[in-house]
C-alpha positions as CSV (number, residue, x, y, z in Angstrom):
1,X,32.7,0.2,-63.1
2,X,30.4,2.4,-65.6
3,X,32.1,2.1,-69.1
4,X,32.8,6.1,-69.2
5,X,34.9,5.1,-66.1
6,X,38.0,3.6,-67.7
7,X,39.1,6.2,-70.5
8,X,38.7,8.8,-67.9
9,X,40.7,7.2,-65.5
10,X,43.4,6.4,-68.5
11,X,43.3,10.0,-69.0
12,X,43.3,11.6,-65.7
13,X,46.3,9.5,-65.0
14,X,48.2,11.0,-68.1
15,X,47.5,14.6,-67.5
16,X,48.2,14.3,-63.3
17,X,50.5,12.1,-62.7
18,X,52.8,11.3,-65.8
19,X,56.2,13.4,-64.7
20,X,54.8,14.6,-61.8
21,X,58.0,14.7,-59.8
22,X,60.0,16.3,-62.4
23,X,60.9,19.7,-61.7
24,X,61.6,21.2,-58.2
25,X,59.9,22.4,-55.5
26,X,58.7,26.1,-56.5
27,X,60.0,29.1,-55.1
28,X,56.5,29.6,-54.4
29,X,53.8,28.4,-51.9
30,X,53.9,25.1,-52.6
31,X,57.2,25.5,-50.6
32,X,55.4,26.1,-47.8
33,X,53.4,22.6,-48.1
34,X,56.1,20.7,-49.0
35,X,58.7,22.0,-45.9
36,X,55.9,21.9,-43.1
37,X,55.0,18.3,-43.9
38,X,58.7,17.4,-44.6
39,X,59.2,19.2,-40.9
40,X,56.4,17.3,-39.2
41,X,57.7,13.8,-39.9
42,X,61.0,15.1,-39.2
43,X,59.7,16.3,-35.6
44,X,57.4,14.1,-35.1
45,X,55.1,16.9,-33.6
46,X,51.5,15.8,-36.0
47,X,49.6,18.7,-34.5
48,X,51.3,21.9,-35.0
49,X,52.5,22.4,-38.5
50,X,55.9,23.8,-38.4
51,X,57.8,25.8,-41.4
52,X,61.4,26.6,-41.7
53,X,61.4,25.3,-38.1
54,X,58.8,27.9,-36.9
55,X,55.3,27.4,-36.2
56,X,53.0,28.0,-39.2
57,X,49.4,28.9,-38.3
58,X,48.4,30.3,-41.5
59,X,46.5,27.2,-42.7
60,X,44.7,24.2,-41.2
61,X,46.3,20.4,-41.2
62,X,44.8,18.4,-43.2
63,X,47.3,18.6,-46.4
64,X,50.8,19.0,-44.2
65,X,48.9,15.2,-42.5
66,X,48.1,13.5,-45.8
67,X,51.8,14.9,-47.3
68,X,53.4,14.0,-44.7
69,X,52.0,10.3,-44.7
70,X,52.8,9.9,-48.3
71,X,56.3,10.7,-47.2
72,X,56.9,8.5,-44.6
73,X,55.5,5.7,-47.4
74,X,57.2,7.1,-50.5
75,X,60.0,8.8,-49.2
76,X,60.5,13.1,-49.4
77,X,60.1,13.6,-53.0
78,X,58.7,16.0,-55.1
79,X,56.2,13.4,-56.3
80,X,55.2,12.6,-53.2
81,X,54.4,16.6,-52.2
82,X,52.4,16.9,-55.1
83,X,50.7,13.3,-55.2
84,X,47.4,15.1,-53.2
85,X,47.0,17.5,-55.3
86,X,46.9,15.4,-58.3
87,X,44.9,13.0,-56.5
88,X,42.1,16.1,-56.2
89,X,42.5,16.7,-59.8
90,X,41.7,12.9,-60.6
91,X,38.8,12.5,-58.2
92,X,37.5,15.6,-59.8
93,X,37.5,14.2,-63.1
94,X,35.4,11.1,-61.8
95,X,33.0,13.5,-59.4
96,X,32.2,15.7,-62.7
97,X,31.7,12.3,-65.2
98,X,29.5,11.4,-62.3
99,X,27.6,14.5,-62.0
100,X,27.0,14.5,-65.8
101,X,25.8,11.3,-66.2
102,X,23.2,11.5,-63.7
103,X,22.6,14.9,-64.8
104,X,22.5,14.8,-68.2
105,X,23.7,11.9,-69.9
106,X,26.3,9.4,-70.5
107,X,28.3,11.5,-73.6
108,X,27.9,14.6,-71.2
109,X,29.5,12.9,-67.8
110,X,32.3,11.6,-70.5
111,X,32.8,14.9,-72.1
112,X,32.7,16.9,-69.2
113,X,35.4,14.6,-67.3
114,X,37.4,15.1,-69.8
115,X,37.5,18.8,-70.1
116,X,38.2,18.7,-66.3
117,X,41.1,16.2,-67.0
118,X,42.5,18.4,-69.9
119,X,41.9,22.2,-68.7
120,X,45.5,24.0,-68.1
121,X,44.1,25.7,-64.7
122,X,43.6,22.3,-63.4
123,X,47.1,20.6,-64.8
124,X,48.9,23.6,-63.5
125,X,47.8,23.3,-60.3
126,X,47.2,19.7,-59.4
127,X,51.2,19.5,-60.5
128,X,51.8,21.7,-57.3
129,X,51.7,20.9,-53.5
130,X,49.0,23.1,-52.9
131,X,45.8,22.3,-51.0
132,X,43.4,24.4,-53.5
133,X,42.6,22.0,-55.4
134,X,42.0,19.3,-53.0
135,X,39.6,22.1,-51.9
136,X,38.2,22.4,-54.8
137,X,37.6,18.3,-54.7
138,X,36.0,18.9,-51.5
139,X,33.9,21.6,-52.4
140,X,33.0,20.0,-55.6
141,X,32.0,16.7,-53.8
142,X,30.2,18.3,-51.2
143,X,27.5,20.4,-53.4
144,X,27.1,17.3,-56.0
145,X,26.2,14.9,-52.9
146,X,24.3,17.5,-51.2
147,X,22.0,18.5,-54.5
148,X,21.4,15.2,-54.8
149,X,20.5,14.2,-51.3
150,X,17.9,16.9,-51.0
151,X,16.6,17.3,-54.2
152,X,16.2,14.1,-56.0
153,X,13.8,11.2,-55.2
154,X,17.2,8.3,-53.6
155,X,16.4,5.6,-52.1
156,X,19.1,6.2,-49.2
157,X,19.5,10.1,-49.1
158,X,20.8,9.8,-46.2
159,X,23.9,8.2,-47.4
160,X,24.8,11.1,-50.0
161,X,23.8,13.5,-47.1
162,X,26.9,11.9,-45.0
163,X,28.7,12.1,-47.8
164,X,28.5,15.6,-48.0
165,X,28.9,16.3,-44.5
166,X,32.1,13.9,-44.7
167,X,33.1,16.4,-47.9
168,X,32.5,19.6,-45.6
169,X,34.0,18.3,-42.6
170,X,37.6,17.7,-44.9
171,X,37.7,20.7,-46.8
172,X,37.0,22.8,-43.3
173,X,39.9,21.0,-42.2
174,X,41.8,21.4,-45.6
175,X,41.3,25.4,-45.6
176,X,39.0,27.3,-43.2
177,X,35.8,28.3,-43.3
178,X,35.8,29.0,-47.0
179,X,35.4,25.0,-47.2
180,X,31.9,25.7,-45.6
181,X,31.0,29.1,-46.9
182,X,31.1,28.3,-50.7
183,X,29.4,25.0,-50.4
184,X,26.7,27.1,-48.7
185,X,26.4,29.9,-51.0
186,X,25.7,27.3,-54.0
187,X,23.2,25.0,-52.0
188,X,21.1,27.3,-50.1
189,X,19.8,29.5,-53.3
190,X,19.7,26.5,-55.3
191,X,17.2,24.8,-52.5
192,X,15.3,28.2,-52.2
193,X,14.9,28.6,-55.9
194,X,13.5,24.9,-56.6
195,X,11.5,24.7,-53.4
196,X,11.3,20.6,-53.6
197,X,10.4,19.0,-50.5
198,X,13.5,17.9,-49.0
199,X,13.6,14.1,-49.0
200,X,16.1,14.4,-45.6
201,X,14.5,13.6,-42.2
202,X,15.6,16.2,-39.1
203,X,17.1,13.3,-37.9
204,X,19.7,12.7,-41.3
205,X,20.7,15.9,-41.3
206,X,21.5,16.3,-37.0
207,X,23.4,13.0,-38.0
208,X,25.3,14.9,-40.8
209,X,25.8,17.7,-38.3
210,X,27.7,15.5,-35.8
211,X,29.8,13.8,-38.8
212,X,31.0,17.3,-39.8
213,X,31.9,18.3,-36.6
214,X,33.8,14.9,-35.7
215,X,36.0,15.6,-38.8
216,X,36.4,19.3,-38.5
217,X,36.7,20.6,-34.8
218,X,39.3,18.3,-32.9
219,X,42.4,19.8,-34.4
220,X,41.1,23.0,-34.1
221,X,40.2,22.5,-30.2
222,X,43.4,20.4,-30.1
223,X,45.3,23.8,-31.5
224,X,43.5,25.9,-28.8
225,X,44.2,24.0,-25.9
226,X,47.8,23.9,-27.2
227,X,47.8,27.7,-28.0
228,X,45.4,29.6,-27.0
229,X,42.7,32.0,-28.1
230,X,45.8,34.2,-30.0
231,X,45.9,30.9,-32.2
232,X,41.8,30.8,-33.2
233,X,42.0,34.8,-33.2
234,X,44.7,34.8,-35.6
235,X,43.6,32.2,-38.4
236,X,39.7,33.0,-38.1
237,X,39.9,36.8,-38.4
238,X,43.4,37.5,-39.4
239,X,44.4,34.5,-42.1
240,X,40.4,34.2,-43.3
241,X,39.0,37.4,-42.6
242,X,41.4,40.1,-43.1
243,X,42.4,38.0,-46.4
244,X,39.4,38.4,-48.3
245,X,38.8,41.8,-47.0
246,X,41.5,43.7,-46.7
247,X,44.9,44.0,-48.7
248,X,47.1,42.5,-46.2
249,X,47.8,39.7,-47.9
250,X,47.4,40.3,-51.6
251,X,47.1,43.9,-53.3
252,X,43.8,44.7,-54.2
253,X,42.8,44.0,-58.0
254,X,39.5,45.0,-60.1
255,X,36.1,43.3,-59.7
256,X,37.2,41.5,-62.9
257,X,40.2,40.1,-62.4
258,X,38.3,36.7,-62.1
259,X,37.1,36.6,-65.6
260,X,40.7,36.0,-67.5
261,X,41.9,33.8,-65.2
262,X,38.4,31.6,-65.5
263,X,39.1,32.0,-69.6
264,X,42.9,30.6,-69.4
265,X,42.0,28.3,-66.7
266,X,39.5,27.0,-68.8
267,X,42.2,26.8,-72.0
268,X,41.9,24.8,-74.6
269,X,38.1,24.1,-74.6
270,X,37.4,28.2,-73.5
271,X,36.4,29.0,-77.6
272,X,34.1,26.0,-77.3
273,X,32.3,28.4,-75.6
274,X,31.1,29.9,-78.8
275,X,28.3,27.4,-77.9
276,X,26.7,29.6,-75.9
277,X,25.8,32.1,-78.0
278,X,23.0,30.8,-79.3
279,X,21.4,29.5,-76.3
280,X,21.4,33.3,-74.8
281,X,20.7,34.7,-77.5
282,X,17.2,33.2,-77.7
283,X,17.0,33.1,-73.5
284,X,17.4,37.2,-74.3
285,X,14.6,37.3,-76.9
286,X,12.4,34.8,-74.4
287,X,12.4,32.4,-77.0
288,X,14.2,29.5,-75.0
289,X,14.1,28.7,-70.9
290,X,16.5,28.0,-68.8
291,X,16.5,24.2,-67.4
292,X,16.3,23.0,-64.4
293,X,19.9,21.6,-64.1
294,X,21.4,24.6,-66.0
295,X,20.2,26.6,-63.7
296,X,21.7,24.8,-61.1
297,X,24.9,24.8,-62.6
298,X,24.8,28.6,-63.5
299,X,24.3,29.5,-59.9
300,X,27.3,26.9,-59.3
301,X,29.3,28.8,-61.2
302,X,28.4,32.7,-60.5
303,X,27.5,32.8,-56.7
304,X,31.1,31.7,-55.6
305,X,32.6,33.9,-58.6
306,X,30.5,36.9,-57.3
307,X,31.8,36.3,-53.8
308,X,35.2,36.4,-54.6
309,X,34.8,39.4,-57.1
310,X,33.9,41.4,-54.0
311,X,37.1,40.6,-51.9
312,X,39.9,42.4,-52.0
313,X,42.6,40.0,-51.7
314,X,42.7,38.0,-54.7
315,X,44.5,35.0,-56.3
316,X,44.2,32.9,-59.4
317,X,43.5,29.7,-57.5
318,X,40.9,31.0,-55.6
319,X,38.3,30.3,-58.2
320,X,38.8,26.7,-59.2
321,X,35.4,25.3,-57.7
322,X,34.0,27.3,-60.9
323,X,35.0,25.1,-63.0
324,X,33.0,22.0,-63.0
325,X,30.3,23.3,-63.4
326,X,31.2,25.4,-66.3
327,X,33.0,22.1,-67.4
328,X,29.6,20.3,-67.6
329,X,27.4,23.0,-68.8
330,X,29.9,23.6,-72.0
331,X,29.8,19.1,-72.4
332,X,25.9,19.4,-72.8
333,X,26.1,22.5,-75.1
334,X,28.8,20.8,-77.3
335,X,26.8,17.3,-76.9
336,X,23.8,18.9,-78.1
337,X,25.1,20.1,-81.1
338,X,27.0,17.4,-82.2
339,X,25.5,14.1,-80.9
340,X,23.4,12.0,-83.6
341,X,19.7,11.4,-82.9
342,X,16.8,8.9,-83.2
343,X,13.6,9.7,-84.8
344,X,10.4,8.1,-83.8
345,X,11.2,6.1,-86.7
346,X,14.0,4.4,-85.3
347,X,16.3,6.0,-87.9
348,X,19.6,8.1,-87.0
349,X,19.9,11.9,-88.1
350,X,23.1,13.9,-88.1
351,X,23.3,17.1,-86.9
352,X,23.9,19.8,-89.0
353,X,27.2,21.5,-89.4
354,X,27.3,23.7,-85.9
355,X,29.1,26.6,-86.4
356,X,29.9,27.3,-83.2
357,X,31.3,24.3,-82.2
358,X,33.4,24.2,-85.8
359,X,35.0,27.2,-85.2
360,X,35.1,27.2,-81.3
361,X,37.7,24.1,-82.5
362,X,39.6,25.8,-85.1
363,X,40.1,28.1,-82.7
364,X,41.5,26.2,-79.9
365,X,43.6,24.5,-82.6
366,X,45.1,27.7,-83.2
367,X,45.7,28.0,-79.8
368,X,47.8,24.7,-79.8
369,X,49.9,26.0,-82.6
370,X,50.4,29.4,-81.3
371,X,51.6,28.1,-77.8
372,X,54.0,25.5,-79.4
373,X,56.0,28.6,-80.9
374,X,55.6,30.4,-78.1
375,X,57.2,27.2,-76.4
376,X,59.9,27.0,-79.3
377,X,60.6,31.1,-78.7
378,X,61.2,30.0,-74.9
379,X,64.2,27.8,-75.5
380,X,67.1,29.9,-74.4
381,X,65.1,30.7,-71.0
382,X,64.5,26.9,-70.2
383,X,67.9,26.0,-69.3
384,X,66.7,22.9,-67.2
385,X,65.3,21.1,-70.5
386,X,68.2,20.3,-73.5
387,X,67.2,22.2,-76.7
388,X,65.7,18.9,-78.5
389,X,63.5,18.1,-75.7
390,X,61.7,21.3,-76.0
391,X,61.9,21.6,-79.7
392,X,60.2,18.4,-80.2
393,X,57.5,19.4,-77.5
394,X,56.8,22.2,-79.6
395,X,56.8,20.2,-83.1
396,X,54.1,17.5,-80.7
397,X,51.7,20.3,-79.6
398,X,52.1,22.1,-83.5
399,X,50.9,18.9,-84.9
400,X,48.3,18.4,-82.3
401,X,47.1,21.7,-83.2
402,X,46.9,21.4,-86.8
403,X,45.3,17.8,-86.7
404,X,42.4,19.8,-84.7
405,X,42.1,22.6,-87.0
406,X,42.0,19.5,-90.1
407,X,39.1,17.6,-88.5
408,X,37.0,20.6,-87.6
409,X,37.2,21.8,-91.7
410,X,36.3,18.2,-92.4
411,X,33.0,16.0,-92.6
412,X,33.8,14.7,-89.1
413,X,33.6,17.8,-87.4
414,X,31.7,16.3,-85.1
415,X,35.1,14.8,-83.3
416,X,36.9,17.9,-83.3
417,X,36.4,18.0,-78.9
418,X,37.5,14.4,-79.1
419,X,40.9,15.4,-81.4
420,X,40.8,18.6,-78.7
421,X,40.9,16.4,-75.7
422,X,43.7,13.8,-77.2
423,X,45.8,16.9,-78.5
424,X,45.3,18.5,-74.8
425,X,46.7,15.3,-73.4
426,X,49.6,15.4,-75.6
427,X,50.5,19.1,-74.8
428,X,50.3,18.5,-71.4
429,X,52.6,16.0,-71.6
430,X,54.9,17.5,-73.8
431,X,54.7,20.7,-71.7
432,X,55.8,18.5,-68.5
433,X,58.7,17.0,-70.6
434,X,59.6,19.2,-72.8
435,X,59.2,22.9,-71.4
436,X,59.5,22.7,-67.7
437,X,62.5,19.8,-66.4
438,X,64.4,17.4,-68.3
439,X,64.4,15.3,-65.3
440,X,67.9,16.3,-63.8
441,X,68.5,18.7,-61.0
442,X,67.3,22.3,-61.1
443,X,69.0,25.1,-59.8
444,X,67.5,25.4,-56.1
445,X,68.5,21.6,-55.9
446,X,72.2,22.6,-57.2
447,X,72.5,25.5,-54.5
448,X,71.5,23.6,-52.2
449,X,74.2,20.9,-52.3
450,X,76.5,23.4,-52.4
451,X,75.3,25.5,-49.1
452,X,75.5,21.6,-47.7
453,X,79.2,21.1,-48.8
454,X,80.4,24.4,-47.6
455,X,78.6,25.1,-44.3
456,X,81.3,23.5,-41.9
457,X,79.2,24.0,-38.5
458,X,76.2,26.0,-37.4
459,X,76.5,28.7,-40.1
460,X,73.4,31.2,-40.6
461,X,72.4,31.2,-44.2
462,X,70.1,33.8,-45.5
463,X,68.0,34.5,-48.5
464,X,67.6,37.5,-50.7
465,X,65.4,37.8,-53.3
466,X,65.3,34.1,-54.6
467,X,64.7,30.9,-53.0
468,X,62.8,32.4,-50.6
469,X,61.1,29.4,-49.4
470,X,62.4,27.0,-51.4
471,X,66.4,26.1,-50.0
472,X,65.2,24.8,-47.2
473,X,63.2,21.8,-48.2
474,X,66.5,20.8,-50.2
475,X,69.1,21.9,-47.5
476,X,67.1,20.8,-44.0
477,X,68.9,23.8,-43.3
478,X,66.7,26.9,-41.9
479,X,67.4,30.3,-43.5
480,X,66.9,33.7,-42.9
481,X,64.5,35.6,-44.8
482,X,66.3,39.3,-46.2
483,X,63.9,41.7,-47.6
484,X,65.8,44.7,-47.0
485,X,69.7,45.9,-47.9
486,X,70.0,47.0,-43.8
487,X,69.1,43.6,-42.9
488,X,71.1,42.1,-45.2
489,X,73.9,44.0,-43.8
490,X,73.0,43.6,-40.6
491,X,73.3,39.9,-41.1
492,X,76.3,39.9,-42.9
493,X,78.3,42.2,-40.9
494,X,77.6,38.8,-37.4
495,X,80.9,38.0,-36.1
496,X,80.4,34.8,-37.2
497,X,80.6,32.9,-40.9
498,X,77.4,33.7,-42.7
499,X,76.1,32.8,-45.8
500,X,73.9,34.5,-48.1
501,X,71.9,33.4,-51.5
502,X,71.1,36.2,-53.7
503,X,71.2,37.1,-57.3
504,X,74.6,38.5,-58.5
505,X,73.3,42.0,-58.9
506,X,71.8,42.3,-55.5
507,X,75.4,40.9,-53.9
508,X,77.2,43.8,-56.6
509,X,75.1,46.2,-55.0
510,X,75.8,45.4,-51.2
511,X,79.5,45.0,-52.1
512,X,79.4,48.6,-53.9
513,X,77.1,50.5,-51.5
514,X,77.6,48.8,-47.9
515,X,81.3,48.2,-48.5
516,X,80.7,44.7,-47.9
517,X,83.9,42.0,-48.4
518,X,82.1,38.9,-49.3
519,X,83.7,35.5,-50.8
520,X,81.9,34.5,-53.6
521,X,82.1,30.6,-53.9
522,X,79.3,29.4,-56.6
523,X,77.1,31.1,-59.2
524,X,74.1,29.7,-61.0
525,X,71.8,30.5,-63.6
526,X,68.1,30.1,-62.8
527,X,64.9,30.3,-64.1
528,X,61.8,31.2,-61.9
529,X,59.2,29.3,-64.2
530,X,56.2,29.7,-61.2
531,X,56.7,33.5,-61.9
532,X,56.5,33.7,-65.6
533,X,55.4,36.3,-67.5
534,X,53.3,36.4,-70.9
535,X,56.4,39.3,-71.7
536,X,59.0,36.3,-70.9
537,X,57.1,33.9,-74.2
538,X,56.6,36.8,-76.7
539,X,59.5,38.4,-76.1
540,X,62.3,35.9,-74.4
541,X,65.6,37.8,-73.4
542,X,68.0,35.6,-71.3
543,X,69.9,38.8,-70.3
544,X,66.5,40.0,-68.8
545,X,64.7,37.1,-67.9
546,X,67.3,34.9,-66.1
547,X,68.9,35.4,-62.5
548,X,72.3,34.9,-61.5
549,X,72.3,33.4,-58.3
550,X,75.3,33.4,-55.7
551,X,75.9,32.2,-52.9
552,X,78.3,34.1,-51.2
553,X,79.9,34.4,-47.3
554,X,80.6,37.0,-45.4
555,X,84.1,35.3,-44.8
């Protein structure tokens, strides 16, 4: 074990998996994860992923197998939907220490591991049964090992060549073709542009060939001798195809929309980036060069950027591959400017005072501060989390955040991005214990138990509006999705008992304008944190901002 190895791994463990089964199942997409692996075990069925007992064809196996065995060892829990994702984050913290030392340098592969460990984009996803960033692990993986087998002078390239092909193979099989394409997109200019003579033989890279295809193709083929060419049809072209270029599945958003979500995913190390400035300033004037492995990083970061910038179906988590790389390019900018020398001498020099990186951390102190009242001003919304809880959160990041600001205006400004990872670590904590469960059950789980306790038989229940995909990973219970106020009479007006879950004003409205009799029997108040809004932390209003849910029956 390389002595950067431990305090990353102390770390990553903090910021992934400390409280990573508090808090319920999202109304969200995780949903979807968590339910289809919860259904396979349940069916036994390992081949076809099913989802509110329906077949689910939008995405490929791998994360619904690896769930599904973590449930059959850890039971169904919400720690062990999440445990792969957070598993990603932590191997990505390793992969980009790795990268850096070999790269760069020792200080650099620690500094860089860190950021990964302690940026919010990665702690809010790997805290979410999503296969994105497990993606992202793969992806990540696969372009190190693959830069490195072809480029550099190993004794055994073809080992990092397998490697690669392994990382290819498991992220086709995570997500689709984009597990192939963005590896691609990096490695190919990157190889054109350096024009090394590869150290591979044909012969490594037909044998990498045939260990991609071993771990990619069989479920596929198994999924079209099971269901035909509609099933290839519809998840090539329709789910990966007509996602990125049509607005089928997402509505379209600007070229931009990329860049804000790479600054907050980046959050708190994004002013660090002040570092920068400099370094392009002169590359502008021609006064400086671009490195070798800066280069290679840049193009890293912008090629797979650029290619989602140009789809039209965009989300937030599409872009977490970008990270690492900007990850270890802002570690050796920040090392650079901070990191004690040797003269030919022998003796030590100190840089001086960098600006940049002095107020970069001021800055992201600020930032600390800032979201700890923004935290505090969220109280009354948070109604999973007692008062004190989240009140001494917010006092925890404050003082984070001020300790920050204190080293960066002192003569040890030079550990300000250690005080930033330490205080990141904290927050993230705090965040997980203080802002978003206090460990007891949240209101999906509540509903729930009480759709359990009151459905007698074989009773349809249906959701409106809210808990969506949620109820039935915590009622084993398959529901009805209601969009519309004619379905949801339609399906309230069966001869038989019928349940429905919807918030209050949606069940006022059906009662008032569809002269609909229904027995209310329990109502909730609930919280949608996966949907919040920056409107909900500046400006909290529980009369705005917080759902009354019912569940109501038709009779």
């Amino acid at each position: 074990m390389h002595r950067i190895t431990l305090p990353l791994v102390l770390l990553a463990a903090l910021t992934f998996f400390a409280g990573l089964g508090r808090g319920a199942i999202t109304d969200s997409d995780e949903a979807f994860y968590a339910e289809s692996a919860r259904e396979m075990v349940a069916s036994g069925d390992w081949v076809t992923p099913h989802y509110n007992y329906q077949p689910r064809f939008q995405k490929p196996v791998l994360y619904y197998w690896l769930t599904a065995i973590t449930y059959v060892i850890l039971g169904v829990t919400e720690m062990a939907a999440r445990w792969w994702a957070a598993m990603a984050g932590f191997g990505l913290v390793l992969v980009t220490a790795a990268a850096g030392r070999r790269w760069y340098d020792e200080s650099t592969g620690l500094l860089a591991g860190a950021i990964v460990a302690t940026s919010f984009g990665y702690f809010s996803i790997g805290r979410m049964a999503l296969p994105d960033l497990p993606l992202t692990f793969c992806i990540t993986l696969a372009i190190w090992a693959a830069l490195v087998a072809t480029l550099e002078q190993e004794r055994s390239p073809r080992n990092w060549m397998l490697l690669a092909s392994l990382a290819l193979g498991l992220g086709f099989l995570m997500k689709g073709p984009v597990g192939l394409i963005i590896p691609a997109l990096v490695i190919v200019p990157v190889l054109l542009i350096e024009r090394r003579s590869i150290a591979l033989t044909p012969s490594d890279i037909v044998l990498g060939f045939f260990v991609f295809v071993a771990v990619a193709v069989p479920w596929y083929a198994l999924m079209w001798l099971r269901h035909g060419n509609d099933y290839l049809y519809g998840f090539f072209v329709g789910d990966n195809f007509e996602r990125f270029a049509t607005d089928r599945f997402n509505d379209p958003r600007p070229w931009w929309f990329y860049l804000p979500v790479v600054a907050g995913g980046l959050l708190p190390w994004t002013p660090l980036a002040l570092v920068w400035l400099g370094p392009l300033t002169q590359f502008l004037r021609r006064r400086r060069d671009v490195g070798t492995i800066d280069l290679r990083l840049l193009l890293w970061a912008v090629l797979p950027l650029a290619f989602y910038a140009f789809s039209v179906g965009k989300q937030p988590r599409y872009v977490l591959p970008m990270l690492p790389p900007l990850a270890l390019l802002l570690a050796s900018s920040i090392v650079e400017r901070t990191q004690e020398w040797r003269g030919f001498d022998g003796a030590r020099s100190r840089p001086r005072r960098a600006t940049p990186v002095v107020v970069g951390s001021l800055l992201s102190g600020l930032f600390f501060v800032v979201l700890a009242a923004l935290l505090y001003r969220a109280q009354p919304l948070l109604i999973n989390v007692k008062p004190a809880f989240t009140l001494g959160a917010a006092i925890v990041i404050a003082a984070g955040g001020v300790l920050v600001i204190v080293l960066a205006l002192s003569k040890g400004w030079r550990a300000a991005p250690l005080m930033i990872t330490l205080a990141s670590a904290v927050t993230l904590l705090a965040i997980q214990y203080g802002g978003l469960s206090s460990g007891g059950e949240d209101t999906v789980q509540q509903m729930a138990r009480l759709v359990q306790q009151h459905r007698t038989g074989s009773e349809s229940v249906g959701t409106y509006g809210v808990f969506v995909r949620n109820l039935v990973f915590y009622s084993g219970i398959r529901t009805t999705d209601i969009i519309t106020d004619d379905q949801a009479q339609a399906f309230l007006s069966q001869p038989t008992r019928a349940f429905v879950v919807a918030p209050s004003d949606v069940v006022d409205r059906l009662e008032r304008e569809r002269a609909l009799k229904l027995h209310r029997i329990a109502e909730l108040p609930y919280f949608n944190e996966a949907g919040i809004r920056v409107r909900s932390l500046l400006w909290p209003d529980p009369s705005r901002d917080l759902t009354r849910v019912v569940l109501a029956a038709n009779r």
